[in-house]
mmCIF file of the N, C-alpha and C atoms, coordinates in Angstrom:
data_MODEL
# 
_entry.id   MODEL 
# 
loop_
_atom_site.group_PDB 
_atom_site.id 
_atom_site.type_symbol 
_atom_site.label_atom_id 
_atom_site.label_alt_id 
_atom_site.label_comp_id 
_atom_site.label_asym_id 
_atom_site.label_entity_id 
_atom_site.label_seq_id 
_atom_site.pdbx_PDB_ins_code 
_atom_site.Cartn_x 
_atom_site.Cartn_y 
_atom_site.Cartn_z 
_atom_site.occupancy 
_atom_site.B_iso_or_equiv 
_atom_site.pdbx_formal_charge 
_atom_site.auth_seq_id 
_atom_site.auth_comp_id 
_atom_site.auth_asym_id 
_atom_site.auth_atom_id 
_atom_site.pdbx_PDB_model_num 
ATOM 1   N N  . UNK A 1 1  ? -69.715 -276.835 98.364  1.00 0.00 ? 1  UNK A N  1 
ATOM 2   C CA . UNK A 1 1  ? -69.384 -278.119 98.950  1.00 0.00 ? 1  UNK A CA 1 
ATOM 3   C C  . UNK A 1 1  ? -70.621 -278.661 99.642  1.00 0.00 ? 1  UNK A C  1 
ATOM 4   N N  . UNK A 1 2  ? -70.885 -279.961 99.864  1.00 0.00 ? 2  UNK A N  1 
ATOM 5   C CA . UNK A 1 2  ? -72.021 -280.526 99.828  1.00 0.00 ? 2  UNK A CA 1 
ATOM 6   C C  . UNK A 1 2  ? -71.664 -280.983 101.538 1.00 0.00 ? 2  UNK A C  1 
ATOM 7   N N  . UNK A 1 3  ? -72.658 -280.598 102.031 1.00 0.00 ? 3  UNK A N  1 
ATOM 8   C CA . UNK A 1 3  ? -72.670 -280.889 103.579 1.00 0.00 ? 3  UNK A CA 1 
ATOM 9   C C  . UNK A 1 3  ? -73.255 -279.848 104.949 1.00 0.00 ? 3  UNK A C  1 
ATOM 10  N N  . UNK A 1 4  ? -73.756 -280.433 105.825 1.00 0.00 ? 4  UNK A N  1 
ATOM 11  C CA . UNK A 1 4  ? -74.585 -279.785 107.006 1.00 0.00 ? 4  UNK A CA 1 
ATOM 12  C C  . UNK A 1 4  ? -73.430 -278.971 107.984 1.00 0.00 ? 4  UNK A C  1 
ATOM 13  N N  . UNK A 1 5  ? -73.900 -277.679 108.239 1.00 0.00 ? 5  UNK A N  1 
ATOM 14  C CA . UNK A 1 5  ? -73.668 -276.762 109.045 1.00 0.00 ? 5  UNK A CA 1 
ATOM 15  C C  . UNK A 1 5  ? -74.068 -276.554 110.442 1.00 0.00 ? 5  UNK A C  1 
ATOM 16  N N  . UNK A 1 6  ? -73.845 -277.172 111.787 1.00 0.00 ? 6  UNK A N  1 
ATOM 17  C CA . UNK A 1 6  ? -74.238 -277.025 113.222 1.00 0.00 ? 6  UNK A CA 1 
ATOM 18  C C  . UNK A 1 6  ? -73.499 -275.782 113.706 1.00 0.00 ? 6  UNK A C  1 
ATOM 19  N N  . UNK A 1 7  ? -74.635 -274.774 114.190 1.00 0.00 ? 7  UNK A N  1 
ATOM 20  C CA . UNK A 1 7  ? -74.624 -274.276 115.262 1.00 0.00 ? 7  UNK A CA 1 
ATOM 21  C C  . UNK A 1 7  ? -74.511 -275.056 116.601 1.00 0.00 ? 7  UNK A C  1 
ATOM 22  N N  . UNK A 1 8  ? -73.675 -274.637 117.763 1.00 0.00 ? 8  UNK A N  1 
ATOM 23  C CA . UNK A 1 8  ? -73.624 -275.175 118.911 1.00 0.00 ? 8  UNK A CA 1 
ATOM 24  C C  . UNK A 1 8  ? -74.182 -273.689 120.175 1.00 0.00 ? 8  UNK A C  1 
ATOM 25  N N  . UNK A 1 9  ? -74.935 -273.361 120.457 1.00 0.00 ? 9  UNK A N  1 
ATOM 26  C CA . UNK A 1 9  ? -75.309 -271.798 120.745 1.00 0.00 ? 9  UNK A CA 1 
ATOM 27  C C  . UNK A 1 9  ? -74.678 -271.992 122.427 1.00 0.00 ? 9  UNK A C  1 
ATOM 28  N N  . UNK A 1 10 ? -74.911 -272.919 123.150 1.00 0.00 ? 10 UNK A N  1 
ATOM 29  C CA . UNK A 1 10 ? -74.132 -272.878 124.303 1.00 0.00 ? 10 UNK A CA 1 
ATOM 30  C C  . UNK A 1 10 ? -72.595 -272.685 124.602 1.00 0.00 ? 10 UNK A C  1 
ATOM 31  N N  . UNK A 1 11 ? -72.175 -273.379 123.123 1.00 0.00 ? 11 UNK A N  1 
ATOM 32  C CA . UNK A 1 11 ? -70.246 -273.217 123.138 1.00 0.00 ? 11 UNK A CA 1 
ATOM 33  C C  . UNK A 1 11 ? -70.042 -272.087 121.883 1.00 0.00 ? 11 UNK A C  1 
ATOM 34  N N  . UNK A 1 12 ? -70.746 -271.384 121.802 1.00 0.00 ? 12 UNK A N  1 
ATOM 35  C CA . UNK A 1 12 ? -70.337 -270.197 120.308 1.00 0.00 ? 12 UNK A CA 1 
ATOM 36  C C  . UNK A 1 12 ? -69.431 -271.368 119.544 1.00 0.00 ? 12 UNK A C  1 
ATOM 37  N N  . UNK A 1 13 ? -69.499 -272.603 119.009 1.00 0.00 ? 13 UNK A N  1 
ATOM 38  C CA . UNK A 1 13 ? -68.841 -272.954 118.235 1.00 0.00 ? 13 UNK A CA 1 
ATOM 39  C C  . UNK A 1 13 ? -69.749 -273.858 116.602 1.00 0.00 ? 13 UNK A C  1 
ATOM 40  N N  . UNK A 1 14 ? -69.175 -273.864 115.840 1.00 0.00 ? 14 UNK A N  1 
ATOM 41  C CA . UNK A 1 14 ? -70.044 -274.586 114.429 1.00 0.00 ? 14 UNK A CA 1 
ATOM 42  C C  . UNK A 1 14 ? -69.346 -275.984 114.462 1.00 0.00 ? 14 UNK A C  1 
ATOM 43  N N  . UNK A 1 15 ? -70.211 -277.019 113.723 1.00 0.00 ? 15 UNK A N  1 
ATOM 44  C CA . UNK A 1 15 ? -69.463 -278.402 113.289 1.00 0.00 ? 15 UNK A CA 1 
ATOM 45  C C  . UNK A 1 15 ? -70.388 -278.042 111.894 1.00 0.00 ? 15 UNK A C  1 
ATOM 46  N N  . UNK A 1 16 ? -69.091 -278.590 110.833 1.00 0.00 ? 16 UNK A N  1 
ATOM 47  C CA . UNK A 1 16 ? -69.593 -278.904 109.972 1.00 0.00 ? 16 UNK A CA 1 
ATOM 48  C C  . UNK A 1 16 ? -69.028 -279.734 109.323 1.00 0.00 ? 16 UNK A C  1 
ATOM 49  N N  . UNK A 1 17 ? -70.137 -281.008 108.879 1.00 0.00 ? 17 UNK A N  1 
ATOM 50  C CA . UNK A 1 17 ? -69.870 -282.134 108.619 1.00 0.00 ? 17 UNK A CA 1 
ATOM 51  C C  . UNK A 1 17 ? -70.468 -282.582 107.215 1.00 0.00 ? 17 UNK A C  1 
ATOM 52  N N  . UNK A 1 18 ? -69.549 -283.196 106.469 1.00 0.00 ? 18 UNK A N  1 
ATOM 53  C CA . UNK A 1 18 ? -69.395 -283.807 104.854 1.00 0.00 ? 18 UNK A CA 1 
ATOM 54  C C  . UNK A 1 18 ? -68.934 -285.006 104.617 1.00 0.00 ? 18 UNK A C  1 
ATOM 55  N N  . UNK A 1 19 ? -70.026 -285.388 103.409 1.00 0.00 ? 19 UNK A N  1 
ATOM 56  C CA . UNK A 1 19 ? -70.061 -287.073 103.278 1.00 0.00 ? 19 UNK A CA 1 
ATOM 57  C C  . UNK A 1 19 ? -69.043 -287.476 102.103 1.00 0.00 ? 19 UNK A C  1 
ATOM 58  N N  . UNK A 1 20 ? -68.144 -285.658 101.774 1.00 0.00 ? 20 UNK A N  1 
ATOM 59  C CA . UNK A 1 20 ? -66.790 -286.182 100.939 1.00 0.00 ? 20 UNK A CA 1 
ATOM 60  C C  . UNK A 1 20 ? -65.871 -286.629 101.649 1.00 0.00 ? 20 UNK A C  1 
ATOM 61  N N  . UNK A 1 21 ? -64.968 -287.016 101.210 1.00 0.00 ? 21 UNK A N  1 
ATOM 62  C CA . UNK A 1 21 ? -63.159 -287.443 101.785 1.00 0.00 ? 21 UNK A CA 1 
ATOM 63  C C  . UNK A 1 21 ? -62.362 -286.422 101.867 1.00 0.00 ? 21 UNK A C  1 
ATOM 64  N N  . UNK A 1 22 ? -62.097 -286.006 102.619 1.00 0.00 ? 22 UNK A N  1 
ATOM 65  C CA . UNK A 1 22 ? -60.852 -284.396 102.215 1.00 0.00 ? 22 UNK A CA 1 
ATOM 66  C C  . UNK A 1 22 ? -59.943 -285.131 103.094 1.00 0.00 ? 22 UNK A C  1 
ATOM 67  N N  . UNK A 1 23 ? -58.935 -284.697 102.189 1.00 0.00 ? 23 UNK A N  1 
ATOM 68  C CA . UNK A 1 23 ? -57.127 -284.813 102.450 1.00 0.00 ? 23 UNK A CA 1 
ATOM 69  C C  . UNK A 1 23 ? -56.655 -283.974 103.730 1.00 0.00 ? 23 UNK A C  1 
ATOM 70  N N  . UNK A 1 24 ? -55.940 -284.206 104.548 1.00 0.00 ? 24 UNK A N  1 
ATOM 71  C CA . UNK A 1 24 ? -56.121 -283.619 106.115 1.00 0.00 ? 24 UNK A CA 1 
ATOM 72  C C  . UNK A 1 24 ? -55.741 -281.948 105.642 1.00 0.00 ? 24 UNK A C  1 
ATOM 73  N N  . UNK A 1 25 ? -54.725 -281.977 104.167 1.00 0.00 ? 25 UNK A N  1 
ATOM 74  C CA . UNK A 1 25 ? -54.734 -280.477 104.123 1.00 0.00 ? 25 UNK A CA 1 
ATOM 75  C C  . UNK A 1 25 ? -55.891 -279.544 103.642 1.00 0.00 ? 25 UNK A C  1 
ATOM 76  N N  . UNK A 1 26 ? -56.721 -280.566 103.054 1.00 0.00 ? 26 UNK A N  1 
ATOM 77  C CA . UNK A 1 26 ? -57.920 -279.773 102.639 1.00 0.00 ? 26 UNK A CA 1 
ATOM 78  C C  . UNK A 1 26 ? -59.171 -279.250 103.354 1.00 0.00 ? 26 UNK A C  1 
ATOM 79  N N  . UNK A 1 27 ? -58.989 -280.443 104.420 1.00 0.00 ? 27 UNK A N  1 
ATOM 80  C CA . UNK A 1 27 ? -59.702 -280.111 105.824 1.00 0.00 ? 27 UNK A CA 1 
ATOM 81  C C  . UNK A 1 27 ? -59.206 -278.984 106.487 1.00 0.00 ? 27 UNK A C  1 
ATOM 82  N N  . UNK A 1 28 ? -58.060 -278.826 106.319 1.00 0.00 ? 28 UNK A N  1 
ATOM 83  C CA . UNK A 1 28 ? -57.601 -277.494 107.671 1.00 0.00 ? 28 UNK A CA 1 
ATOM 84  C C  . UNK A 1 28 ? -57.370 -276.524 106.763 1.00 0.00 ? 28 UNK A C  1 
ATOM 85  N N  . UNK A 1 29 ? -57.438 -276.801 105.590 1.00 0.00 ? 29 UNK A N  1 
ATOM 86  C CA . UNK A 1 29 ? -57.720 -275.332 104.640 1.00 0.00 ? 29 UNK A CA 1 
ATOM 87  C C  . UNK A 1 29 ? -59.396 -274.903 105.054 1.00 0.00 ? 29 UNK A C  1 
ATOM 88  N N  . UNK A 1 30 ? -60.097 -275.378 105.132 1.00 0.00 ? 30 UNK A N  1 
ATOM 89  C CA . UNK A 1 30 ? -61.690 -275.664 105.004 1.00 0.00 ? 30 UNK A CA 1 
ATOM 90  C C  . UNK A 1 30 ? -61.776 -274.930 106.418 1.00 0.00 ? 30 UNK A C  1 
ATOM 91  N N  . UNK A 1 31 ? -61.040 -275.048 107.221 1.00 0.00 ? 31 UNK A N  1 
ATOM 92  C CA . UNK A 1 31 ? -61.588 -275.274 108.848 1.00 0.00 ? 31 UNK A CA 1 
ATOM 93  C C  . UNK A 1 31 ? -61.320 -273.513 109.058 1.00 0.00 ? 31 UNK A C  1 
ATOM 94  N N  . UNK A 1 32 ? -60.128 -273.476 108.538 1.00 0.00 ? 32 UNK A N  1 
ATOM 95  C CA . UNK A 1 32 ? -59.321 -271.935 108.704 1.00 0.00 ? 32 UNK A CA 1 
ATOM 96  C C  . UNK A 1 32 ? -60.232 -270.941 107.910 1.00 0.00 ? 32 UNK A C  1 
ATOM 97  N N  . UNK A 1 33 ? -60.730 -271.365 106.723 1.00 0.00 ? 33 UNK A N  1 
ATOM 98  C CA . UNK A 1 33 ? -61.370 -270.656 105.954 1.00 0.00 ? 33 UNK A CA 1 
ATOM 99  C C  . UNK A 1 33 ? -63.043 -270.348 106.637 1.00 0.00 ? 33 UNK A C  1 
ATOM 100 N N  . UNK A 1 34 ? -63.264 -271.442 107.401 1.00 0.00 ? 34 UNK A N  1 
ATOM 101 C CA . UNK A 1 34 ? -64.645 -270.933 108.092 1.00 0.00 ? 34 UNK A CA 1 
ATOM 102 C C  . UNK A 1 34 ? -64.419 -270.330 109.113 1.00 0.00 ? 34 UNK A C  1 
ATOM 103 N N  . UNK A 1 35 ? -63.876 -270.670 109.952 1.00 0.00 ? 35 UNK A N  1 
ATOM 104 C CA . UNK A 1 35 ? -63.046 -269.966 111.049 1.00 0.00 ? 35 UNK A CA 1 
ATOM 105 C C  . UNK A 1 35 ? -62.794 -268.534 111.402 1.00 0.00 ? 35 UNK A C  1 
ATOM 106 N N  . UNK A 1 36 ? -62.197 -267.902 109.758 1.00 0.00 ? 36 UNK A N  1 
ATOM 107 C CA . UNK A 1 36 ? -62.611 -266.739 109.315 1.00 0.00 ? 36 UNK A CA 1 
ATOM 108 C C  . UNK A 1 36 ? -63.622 -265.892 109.258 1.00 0.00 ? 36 UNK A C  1 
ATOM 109 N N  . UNK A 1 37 ? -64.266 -266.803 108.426 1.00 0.00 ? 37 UNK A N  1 
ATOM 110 C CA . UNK A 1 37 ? -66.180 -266.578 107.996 1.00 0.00 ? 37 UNK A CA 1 
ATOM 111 C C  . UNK A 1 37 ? -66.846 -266.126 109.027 1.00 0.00 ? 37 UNK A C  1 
ATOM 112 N N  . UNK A 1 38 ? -66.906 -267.361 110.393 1.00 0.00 ? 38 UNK A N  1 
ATOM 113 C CA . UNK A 1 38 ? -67.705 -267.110 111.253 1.00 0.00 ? 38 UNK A CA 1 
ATOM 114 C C  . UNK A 1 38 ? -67.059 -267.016 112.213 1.00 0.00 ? 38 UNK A C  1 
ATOM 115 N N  . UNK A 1 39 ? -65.903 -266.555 112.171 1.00 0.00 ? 39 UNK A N  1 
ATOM 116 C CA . UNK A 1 39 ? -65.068 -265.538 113.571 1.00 0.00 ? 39 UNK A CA 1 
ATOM 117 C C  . UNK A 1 39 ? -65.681 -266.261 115.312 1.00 0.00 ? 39 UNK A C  1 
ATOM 118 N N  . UNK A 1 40 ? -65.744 -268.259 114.763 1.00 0.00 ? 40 UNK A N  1 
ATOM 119 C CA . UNK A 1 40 ? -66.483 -268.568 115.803 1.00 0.00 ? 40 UNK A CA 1 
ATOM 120 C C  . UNK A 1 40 ? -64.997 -269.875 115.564 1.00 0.00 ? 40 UNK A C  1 
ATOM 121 N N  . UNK A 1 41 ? -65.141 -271.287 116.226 1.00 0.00 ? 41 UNK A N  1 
ATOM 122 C CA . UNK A 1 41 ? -64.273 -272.213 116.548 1.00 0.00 ? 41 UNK A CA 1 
ATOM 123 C C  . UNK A 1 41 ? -65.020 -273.039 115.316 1.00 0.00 ? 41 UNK A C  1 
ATOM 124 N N  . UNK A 1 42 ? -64.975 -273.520 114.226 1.00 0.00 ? 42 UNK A N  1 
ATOM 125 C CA . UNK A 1 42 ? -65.238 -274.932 113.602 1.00 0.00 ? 42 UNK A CA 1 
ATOM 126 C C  . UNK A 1 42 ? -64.680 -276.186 114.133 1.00 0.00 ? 42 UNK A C  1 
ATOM 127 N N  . UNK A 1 43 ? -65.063 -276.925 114.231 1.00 0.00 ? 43 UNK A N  1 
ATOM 128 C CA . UNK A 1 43 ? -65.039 -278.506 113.766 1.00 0.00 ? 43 UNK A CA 1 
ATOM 129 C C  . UNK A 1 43 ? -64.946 -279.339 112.185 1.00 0.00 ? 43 UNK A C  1 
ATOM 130 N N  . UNK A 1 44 ? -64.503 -279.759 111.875 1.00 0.00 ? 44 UNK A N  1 
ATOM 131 C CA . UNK A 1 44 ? -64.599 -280.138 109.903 1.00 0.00 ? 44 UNK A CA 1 
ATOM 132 C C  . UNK A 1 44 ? -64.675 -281.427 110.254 1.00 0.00 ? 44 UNK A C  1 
ATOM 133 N N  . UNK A 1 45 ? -65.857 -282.361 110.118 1.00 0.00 ? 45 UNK A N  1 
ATOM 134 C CA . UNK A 1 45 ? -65.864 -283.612 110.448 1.00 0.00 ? 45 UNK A CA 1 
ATOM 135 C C  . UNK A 1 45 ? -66.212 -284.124 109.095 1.00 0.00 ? 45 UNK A C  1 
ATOM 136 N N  . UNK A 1 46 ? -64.952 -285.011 107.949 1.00 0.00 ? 46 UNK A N  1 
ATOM 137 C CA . UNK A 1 46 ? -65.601 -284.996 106.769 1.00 0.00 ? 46 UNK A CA 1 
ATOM 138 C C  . UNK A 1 46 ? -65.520 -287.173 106.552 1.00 0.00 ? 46 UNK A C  1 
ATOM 139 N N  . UNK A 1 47 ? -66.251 -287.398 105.306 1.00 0.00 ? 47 UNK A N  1 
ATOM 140 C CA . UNK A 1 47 ? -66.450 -288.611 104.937 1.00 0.00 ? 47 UNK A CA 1 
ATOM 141 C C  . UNK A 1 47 ? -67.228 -289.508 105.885 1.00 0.00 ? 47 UNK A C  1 
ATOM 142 N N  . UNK A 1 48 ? -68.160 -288.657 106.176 1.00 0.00 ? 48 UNK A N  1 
ATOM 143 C CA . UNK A 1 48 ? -69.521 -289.024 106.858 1.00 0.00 ? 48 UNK A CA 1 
ATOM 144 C C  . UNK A 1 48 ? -70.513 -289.679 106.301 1.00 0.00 ? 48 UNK A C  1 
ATOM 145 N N  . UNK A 1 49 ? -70.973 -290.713 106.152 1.00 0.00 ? 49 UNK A N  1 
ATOM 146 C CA . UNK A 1 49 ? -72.205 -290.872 104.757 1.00 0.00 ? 49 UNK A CA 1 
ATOM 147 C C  . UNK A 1 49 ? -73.455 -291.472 105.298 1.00 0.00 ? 49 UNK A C  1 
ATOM 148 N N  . UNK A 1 50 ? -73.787 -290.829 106.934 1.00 0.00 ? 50 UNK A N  1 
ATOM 149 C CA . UNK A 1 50 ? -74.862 -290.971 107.775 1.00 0.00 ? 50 UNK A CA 1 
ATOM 150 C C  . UNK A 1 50 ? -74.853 -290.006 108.756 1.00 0.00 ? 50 UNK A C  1 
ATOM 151 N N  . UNK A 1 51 ? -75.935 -289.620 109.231 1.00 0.00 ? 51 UNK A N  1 
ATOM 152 C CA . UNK A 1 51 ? -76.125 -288.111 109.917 1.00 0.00 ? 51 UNK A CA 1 
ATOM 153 C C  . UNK A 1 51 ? -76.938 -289.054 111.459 1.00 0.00 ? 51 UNK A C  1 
ATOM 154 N N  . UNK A 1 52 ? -77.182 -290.256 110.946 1.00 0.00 ? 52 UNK A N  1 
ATOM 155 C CA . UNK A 1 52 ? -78.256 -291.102 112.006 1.00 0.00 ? 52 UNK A CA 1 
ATOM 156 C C  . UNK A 1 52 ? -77.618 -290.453 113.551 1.00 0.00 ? 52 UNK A C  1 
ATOM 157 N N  . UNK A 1 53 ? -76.554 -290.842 113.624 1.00 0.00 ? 53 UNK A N  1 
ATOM 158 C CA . UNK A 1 53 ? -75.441 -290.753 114.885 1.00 0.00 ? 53 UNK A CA 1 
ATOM 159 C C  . UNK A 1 53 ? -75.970 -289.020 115.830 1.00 0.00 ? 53 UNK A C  1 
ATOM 160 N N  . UNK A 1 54 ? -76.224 -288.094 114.879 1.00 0.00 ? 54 UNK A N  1 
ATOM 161 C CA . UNK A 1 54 ? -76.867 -286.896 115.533 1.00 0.00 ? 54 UNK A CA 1 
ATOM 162 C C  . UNK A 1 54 ? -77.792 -287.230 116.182 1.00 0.00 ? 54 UNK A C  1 
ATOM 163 N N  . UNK A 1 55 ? -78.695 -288.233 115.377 1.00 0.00 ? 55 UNK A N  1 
ATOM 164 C CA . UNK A 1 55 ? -80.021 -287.977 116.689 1.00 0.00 ? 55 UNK A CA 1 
ATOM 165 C C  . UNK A 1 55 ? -79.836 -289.595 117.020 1.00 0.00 ? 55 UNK A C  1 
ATOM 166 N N  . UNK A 1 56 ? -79.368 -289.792 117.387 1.00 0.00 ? 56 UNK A N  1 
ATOM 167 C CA . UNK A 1 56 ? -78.981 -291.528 118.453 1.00 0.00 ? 56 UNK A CA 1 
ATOM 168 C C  . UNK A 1 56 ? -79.397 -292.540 117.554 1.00 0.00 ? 56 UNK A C  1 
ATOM 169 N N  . UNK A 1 57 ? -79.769 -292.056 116.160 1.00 0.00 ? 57 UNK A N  1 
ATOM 170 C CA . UNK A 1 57 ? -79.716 -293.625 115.236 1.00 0.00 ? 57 UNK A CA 1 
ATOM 171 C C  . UNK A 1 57 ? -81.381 -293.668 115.139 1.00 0.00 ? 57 UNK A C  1 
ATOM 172 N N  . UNK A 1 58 ? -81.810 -292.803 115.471 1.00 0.00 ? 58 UNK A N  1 
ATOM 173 C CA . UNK A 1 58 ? -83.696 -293.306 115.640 1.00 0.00 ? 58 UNK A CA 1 
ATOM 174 C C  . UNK A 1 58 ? -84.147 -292.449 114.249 1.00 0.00 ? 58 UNK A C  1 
# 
């Protein structure tokens, strides 16, 4: 699946964010399934199709 992986090292938690559309069940399939993976908290922030907003648009 096509999309960026954040570490957050102060909150042990990941965001990971994709510039597909997922269906809210495919998202919380996605979320549970990393969740697993990295035995840490995800975020699934998907149908993103700009990353500018991370670093304030500059």
């Amino acid at each position: 699946m096509n999309g960026k992986l954040f570490y957050l090292s102060d909150e042990n938690e990941y965001i990971f964010i994709t510039p597909m559309a997922l269906t809210p069940d495919i998202k919380n399939e996605l979320q549970a399934d990393m969740v697993e993976r990295l035995g840490a908290p995800v975020a699934v922030i998907s149908n993103c199709d700009s990353f500018e907003y991370l670093s304030g648009g500059h």
